[in-house]
Every structure is written in C-alpha cells, then in structure tokens.
C-alpha positions in Angstrom: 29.4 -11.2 4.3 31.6 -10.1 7.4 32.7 -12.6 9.7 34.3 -12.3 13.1 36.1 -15.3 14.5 37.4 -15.0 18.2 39.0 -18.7 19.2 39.9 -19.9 22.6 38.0 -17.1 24.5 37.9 -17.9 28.2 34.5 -18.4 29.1 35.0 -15.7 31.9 35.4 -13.2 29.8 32.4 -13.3 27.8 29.7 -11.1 28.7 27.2 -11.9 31.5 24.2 -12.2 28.9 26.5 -14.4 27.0 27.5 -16.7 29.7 24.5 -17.7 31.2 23.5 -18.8 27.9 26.2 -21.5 27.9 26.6 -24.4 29.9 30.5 -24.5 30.1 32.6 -24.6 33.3 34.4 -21.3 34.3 37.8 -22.5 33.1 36.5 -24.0 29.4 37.1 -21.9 26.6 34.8 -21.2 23.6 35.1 -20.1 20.0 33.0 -16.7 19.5 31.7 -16.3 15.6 30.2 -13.1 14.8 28.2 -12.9 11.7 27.0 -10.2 9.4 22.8 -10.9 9.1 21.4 -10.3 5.7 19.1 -7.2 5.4 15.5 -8.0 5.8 13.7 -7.8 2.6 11.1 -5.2 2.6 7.8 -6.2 1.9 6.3 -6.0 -1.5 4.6 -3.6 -3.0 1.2 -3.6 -3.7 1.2 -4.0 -7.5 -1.4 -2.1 -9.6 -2.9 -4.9 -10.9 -4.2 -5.9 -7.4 -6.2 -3.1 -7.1 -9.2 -3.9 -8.3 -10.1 -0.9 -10.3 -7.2 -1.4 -12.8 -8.3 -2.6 -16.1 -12.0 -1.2 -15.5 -12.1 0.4 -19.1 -10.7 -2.8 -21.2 -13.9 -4.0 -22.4 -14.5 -0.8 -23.8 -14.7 -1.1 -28.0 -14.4 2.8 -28.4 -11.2 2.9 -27.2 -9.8 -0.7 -29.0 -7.3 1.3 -30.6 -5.7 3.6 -27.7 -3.5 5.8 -29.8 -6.3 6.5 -33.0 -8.7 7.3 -29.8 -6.3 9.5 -27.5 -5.2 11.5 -31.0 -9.1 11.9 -31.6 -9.3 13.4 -27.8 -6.5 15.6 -28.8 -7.9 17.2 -31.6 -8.7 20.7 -31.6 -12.4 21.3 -31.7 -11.7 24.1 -34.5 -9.3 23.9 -38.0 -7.2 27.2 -38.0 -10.2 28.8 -40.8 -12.7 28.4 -38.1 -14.3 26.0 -39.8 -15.8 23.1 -37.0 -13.8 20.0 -36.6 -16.0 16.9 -36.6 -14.9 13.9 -34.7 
C-alpha cells in the first residue's frame, strides 16, 4: 500500500474543495495523508451449480457409470468386417 504524508501544510494552501471541508482557521496547519484504496473486488461469478439445470441427468441409472456409458456412445456402429456392432 502507497502512502503519502504531507505535514505542516498551511491550511491556505490546500485546495478550495479541501478547505471548506475543514474547520481550521486560515493560519492552522494540517497534516495531509494520501492513501492508496484497495481495488474493489469484482463481483462473483455465477457458479454453475446455481443454475438450476445443472445436475438434471444424475438420477439417471443408465449412465451410473459415465466412462463404461460415454465409451458405449463412442463405439462404432460397425466392426472393421462389416459385421453389426451390438450395444
């Protein structure tokens, strides 16, 4: 974090915005700090799990065993003699 320390600054040569903020005489003097602010963290995102389609197949018992039923999908329909694959 940066930090900017101006002591003893006359109060008359602060900026207008700055003055009329304070409630100092003319002749006081101030100490001016100047701080770095921390990013804003962005928002979350929208996990998938929120939406509420996610999951919609996971009662499904023909597909219990994901990689036996994607490797089933994948299957060619035909063995290289011709002859007819059967699921």
């Amino acid at each position: 974090m940066n930090i900017i320390i101006f002591e003893h600054v006359p109060v008359t040569e602060l900026p207008a915005a700055w003055r009329s903020r304070l409630a100092q005489v003319a002749s006081a003097t101030v100490t001016v700090r100047i701080e770095e602010e921390a990013p804003a963290t962005a928002p979350a995102e929208v996990f998938a799990t929120d939406d509420p389609a996610f999951g919609i197949w996971r009662d499904r018992t023909d597909m219990v065993d994901v990689a036996a039923y994607v490797r089933r999908l994948r299957q060619p329909r035909y063995h290289r003699d011709g002859a007819r694959n059967e699921p």
